[in-house]
C-alpha positions as CSV (number, residue, x, y, z in Angstrom):
1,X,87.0,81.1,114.8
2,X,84.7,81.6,111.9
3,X,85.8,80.6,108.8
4,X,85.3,84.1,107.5
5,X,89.2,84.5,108.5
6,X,90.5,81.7,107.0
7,X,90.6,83.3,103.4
8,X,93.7,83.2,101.0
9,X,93.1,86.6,99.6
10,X,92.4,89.8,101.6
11,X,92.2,93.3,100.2
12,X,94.1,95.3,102.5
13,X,96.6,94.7,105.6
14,X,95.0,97.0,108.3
15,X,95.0,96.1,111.2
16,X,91.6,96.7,112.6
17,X,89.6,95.0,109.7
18,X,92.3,93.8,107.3
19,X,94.7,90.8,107.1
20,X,96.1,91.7,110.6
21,X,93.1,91.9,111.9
22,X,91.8,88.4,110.5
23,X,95.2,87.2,112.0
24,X,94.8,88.9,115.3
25,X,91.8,87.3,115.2
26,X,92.5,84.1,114.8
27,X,95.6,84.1,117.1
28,X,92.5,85.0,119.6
29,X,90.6,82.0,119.5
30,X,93.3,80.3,119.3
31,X,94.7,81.7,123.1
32,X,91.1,81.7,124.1
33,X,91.2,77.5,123.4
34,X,88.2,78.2,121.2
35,X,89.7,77.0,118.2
36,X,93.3,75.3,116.8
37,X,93.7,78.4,114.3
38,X,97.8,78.5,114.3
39,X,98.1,77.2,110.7
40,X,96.0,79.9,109.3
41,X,97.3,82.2,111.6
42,X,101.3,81.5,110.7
43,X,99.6,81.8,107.2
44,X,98.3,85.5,107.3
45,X,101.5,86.2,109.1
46,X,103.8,85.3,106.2
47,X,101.2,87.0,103.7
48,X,101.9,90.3,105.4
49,X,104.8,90.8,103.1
50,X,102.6,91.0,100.0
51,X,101.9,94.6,101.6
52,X,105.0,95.7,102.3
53,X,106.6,98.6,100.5
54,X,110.4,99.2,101.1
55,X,111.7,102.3,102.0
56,X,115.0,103.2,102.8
57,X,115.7,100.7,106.2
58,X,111.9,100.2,106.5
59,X,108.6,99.4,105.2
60,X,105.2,101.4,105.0
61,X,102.2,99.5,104.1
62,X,99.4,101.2,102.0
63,X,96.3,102.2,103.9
64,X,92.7,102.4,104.0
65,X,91.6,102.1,99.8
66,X,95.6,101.2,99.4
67,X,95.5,105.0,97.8
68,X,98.5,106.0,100.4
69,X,101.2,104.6,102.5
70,X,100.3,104.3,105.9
71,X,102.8,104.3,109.0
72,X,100.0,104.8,111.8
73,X,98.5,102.8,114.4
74,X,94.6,101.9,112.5
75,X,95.6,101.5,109.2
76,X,99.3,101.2,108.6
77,X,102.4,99.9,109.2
78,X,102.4,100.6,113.5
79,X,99.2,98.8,113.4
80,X,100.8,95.5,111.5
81,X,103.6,95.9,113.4
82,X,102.1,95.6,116.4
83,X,99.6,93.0,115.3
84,X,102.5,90.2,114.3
85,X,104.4,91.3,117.1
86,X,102.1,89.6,119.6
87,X,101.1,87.0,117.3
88,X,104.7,85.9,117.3
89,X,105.2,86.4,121.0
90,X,102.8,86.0,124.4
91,X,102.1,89.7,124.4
92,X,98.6,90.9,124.7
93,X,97.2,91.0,120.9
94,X,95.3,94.8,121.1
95,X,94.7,96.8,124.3
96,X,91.0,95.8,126.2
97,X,90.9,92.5,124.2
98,X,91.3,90.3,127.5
99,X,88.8,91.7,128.7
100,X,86.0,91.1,125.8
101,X,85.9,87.4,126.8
């Protein structure tokens, strides 16, 4: 993986180009055998809580520009939700991605 995603500090958590995405990513070339990226991976995982925003029994997560909360599939809280969801199990990372390799 390029070492583009292994950075400490990411702007936003989406899940298409943000830390879930780096992360989703990684956990990629990682199940690919292109690379040994489960350190980093575990990392952006547990950084995913610097994002979160409480409310009530949940969380949202701010969206594109952090301007708004976000609960929907591209730039919110579904999207991280379902990104460290299969990065903690062996469920397919994002829909089609099998098939890109």
């Amino acid at each position: 993986a390029g070492r583009s995603a292994h950075v400490g500090i990411v702007g936003e958590p989406r899940p298409l180009n943000g830390r879930a995405g780096l992360m989703t990513a990684l956990e990629h070339a990682h199940r690919s055998k292109v690379a040994d990226t489960r350190a980093m991976t575990s990392r952006h995982l547990a950084y995913l809580n610097w994002y979160l925003v409480r409310r009530g029994a949940g969380a949202l997560v701010p969206g594109r520009g952090l301007r708004r909360l976000s609960g929907d599939l591209a730039t919110g809280a579904a999207g991280v939700l379902v990104a460290a969801g299969a990065v903690r199990s062996s469920s397919p990372l994002l829909p089609g991605l099998e098939s890109l390799v």
